[in-house]
C-alpha positions as CSV (number, residue, x, y, z in Angstrom):
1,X,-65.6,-87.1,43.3
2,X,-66.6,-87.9,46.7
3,X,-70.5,-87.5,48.2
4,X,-72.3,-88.0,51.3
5,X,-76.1,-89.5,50.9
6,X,-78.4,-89.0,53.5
7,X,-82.0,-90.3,54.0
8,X,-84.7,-92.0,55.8
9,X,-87.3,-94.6,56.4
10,X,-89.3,-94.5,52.9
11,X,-92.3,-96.0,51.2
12,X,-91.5,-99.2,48.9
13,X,-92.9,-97.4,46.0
14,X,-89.4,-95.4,45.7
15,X,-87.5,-98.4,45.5
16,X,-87.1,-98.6,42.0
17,X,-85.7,-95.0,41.9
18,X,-83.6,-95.5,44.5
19,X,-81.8,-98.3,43.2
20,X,-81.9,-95.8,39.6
21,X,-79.9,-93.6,41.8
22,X,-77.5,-96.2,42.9
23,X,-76.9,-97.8,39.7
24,X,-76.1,-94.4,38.0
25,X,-73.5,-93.3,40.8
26,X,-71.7,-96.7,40.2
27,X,-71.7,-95.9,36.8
28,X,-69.6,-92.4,36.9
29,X,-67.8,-93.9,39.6
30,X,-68.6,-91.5,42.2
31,X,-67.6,-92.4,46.0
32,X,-70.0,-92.9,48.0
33,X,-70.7,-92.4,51.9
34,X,-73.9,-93.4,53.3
35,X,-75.9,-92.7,56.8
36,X,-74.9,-95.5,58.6
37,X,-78.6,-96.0,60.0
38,X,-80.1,-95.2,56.0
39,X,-77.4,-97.8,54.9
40,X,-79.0,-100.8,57.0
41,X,-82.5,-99.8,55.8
42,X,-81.8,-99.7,52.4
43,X,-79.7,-103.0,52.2
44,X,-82.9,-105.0,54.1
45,X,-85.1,-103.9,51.0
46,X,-83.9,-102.8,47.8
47,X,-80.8,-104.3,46.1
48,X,-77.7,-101.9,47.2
49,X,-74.4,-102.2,46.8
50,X,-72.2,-103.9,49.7
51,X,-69.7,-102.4,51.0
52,X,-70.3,-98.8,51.1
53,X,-68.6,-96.4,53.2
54,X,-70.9,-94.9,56.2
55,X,-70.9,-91.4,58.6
56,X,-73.0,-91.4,61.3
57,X,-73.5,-87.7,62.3
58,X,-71.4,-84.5,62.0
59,X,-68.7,-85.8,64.1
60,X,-67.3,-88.5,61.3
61,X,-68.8,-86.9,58.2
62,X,-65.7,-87.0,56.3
63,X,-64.5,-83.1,54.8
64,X,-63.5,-83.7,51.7
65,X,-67.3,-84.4,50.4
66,X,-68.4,-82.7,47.5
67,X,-71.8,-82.5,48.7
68,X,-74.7,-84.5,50.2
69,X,-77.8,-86.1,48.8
70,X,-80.9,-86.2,50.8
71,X,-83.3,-89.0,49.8
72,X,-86.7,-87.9,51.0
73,X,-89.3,-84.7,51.4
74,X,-88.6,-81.3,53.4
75,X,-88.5,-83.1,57.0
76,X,-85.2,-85.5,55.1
77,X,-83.4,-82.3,54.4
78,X,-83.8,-80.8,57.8
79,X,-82.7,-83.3,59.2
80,X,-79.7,-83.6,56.9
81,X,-79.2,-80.2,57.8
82,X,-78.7,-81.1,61.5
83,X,-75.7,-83.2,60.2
84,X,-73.9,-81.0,57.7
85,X,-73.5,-78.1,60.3
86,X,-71.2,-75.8,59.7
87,X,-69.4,-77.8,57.0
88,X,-70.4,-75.4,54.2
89,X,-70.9,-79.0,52.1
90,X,-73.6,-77.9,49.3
91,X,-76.7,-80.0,49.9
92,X,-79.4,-81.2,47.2
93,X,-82.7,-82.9,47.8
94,X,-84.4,-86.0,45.9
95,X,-87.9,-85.5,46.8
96,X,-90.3,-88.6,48.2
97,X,-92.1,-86.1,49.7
98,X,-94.8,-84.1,48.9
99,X,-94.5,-80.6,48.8
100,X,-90.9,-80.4,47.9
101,X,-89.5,-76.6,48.4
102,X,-86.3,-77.7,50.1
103,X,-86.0,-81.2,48.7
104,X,-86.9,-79.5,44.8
105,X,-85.6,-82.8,42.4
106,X,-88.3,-85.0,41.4
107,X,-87.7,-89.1,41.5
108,X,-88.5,-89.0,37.9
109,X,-85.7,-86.6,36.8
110,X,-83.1,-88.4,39.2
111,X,-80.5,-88.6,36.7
112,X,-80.9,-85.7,34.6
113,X,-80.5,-83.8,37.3
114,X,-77.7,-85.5,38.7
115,X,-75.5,-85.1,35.3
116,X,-76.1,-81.7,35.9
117,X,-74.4,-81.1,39.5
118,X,-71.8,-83.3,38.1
119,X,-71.4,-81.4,34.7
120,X,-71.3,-77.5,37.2
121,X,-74.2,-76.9,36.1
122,X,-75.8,-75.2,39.2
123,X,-75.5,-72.3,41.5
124,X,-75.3,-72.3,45.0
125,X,-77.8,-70.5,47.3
126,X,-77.0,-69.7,50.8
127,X,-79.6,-69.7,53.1
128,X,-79.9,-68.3,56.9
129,X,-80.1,-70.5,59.9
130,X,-81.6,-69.5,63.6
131,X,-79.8,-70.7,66.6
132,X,-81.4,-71.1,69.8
133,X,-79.3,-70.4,73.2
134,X,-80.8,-70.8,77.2
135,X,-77.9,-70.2,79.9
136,X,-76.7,-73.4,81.8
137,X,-78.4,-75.9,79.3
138,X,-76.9,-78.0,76.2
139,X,-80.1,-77.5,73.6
140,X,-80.7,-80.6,71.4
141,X,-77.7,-81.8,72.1
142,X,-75.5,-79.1,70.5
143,X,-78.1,-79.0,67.0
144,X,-79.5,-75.5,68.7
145,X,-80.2,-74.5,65.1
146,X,-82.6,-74.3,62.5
147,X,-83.0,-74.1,59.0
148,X,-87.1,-73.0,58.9
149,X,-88.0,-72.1,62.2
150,X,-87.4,-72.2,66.1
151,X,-91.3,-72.1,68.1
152,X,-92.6,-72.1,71.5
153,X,-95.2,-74.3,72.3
154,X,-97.9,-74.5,75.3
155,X,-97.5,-77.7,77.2
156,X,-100.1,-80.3,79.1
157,X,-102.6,-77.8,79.3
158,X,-105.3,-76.1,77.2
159,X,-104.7,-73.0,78.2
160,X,-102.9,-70.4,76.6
161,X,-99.3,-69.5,77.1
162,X,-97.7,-65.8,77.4
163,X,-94.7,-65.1,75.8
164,X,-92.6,-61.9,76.8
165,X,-90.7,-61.0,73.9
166,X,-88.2,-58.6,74.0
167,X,-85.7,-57.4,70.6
168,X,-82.2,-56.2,71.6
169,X,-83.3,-55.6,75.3
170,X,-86.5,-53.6,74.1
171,X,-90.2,-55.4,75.0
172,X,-91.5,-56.0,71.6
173,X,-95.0,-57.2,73.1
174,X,-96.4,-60.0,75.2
175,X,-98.2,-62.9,73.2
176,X,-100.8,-64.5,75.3
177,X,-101.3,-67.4,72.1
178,X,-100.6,-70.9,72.1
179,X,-97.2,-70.4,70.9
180,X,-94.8,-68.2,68.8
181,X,-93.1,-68.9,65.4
182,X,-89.6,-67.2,64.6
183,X,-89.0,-68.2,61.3
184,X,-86.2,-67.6,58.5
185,X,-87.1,-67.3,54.9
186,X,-86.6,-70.5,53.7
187,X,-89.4,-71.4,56.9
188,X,-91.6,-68.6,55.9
189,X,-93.4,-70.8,53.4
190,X,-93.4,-73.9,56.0
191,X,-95.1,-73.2,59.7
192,X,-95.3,-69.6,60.1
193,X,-97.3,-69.0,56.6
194,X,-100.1,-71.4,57.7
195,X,-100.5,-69.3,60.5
196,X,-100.7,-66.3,58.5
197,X,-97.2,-64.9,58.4
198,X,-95.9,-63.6,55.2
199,X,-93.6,-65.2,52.6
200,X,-89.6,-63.6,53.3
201,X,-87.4,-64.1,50.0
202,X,-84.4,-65.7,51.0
203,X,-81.8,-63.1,51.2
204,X,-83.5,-60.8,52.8
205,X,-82.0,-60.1,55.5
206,X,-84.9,-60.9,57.8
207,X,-87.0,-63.5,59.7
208,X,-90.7,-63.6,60.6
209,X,-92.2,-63.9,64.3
210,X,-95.7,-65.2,63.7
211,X,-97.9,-65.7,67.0
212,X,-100.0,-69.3,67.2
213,X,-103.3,-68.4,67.6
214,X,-102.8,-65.1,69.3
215,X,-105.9,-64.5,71.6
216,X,-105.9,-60.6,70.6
217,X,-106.9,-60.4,66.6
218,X,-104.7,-57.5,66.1
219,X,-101.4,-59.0,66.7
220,X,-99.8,-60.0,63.6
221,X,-97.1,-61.4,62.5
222,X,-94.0,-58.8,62.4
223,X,-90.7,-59.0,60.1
224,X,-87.3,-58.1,62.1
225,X,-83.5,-57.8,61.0
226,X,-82.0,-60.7,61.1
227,X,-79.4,-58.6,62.8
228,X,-81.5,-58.3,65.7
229,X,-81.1,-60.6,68.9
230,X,-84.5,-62.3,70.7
231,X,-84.9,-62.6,73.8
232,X,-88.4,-64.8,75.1
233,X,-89.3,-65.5,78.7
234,X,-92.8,-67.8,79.1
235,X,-95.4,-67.6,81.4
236,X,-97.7,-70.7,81.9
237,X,-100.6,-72.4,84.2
238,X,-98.0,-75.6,83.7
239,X,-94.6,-76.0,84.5
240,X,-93.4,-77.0,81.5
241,X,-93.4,-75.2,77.7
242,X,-92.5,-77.1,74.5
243,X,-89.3,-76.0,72.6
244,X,-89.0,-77.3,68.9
245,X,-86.1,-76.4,66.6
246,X,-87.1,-77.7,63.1
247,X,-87.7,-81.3,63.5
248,X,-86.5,-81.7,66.7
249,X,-88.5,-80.4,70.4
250,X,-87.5,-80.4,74.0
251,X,-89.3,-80.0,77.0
252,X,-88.4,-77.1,79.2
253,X,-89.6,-75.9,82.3
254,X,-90.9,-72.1,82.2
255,X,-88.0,-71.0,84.3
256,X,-85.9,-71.2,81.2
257,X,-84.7,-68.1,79.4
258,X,-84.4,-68.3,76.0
259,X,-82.3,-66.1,73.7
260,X,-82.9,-66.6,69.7
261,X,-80.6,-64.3,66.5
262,X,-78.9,-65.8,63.3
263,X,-76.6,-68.7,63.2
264,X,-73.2,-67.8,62.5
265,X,-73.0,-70.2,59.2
266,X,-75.2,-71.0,56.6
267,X,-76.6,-73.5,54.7
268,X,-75.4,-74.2,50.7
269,X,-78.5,-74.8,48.9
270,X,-77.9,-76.5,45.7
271,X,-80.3,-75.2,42.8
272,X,-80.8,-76.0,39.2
273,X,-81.8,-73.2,36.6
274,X,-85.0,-74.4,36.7
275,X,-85.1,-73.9,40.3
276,X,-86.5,-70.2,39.9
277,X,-87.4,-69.3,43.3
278,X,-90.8,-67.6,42.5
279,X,-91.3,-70.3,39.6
280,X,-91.0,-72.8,43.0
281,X,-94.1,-70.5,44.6
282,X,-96.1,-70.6,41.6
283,X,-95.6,-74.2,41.4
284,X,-96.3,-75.5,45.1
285,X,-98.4,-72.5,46.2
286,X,-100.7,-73.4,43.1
287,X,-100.9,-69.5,42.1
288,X,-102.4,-68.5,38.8
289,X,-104.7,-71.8,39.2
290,X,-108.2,-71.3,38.3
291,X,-110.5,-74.3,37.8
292,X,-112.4,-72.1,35.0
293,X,-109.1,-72.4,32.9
294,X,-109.6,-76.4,32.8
């Protein structure tokens, strides 16, 4: 068995895990490929294994991988996502983190739940990814998707932006706000929900256009087919409007067209039957707390 590990720069109080997780790979003998860029941090502070084999993007990540470990929090596994692509290579996350809804395995359960993917004993979830096109430009270097959410931004300026938005050639409205959210349903519990969008279960079928701010109260957040195509022009007091596609922003200049609808792959999430999604929102969300009960 063959797998990809992906991660970043991380606190030194995950050290010990992480050489956990190392020591029981060697143990089943697994084969291991390493970010070439994770691989030099990790062998300048913990005690790692020389010789490992190393990808450096999507371009030499080798196909026969069974799937890919991401060593980190939420922000780790999109941008392990960034890498994997179109692959269809099943992805797990170890979280460092915080939160933890995309990166859902705790550093104290490392190798239970590694026996696990290795004994089958998982499903595979398959989540929805936005893509992001502007005519005559080569977005984020060909990583024009996103796994949570694609937003404009307001640039250099206090002022408000206004977005045209248009869905399959028909104006939807014009958002004078600081900036527009179209999120999937894995992102509808990241960005758009702390600006008061609503929580999508994945699967749907639909994403979430949440407005920043929006300087009319009224407008509010409004679920679309994912079927349906976007289509945003900007209006500014700048030149210039901030693009961001998950972890990753570009600065454009408000002549740029922007055309947003559903990446034609998705992502393979893997879960473990503990992974319940709406056991994950009780969890992380803190519903059913109630200081009175403790």
């Amino acid at each position: 068995m063959a797998i990809a590990v992906y991660g970043r720069v991380f606190n030194a109080s995950v050290n010990t895990f992480v050489e956990e997780l190392f020591t029981f790979l060697a143990e089943k003998e697994i084969d291991i490929y390493l970010y070439h860029d994770f691989y030099t941090f990790l062998k300048a502070h913990i005690s790692c294994p020389d010789g490992l084999k190393t990808f450096t993007s999507y371009a030499d990540l080798p196909t026969h991988i069974n799937f890919m470990l991401s060593l980190g929090g939420d922000g780790t596994m999109l941008s392990a996502v960034s890498i994997i692509k179109d692959t269809g290579i099943p992805i797990a996350g170890i979280n460092f983190g915080r939160l933890g809804f995309l990166a859902n395995i705790q550093k104290t359960e490392i190798k239970e739940a590694l026996q696990k993917i290795l004994n089958g004993e998982y499903t595979i979830q398959s989540r929805a990814l936005l893509t992001v096109e502007a005519d005559g430009l080569d977005l984020f270097g060909g990583e024009n998707f996103a796994l949570n959410d694609i937003t404009v931004f307001r640039f250099d300026t206090s002022s408000m932006i206004t977005i045209n938005t248009s869905i399959n050639g028909e104006l939807l409205n014009s958002y004078w706000a600081d900036g527009l959210i179209i999120a999937t349903p894995t992102g509808s519990t990241a960005y758009s929900l702390s600006c008061g969008g609503p929580i999508i279960m994945p699967g749907s079928g639909n994403f979430v256009i949440t407005p920043i701010s929006p300087h009319n109260l009224n407008v509010r957040p409004i679920v679309v087919s994912a079927d349906m195509e976007l289509h945003l022009e900007i209006e500014s007091r700048t030149e210039n409007f901030i693009l961001s596609c998950d972890s990753r922003s570009e600065t454009l200049s408000i002549s740029t067209q922007l055309t947003i609808k559903k990446a034609p792959f998705g992502i393979n999430l893997i879960r473990l039957e503990k992974d319940a999604y709406f056991r994950t929102l009780r969890e992380k969300l803190l519903w059913g707390i109630d200081v009175r009960n403790y």
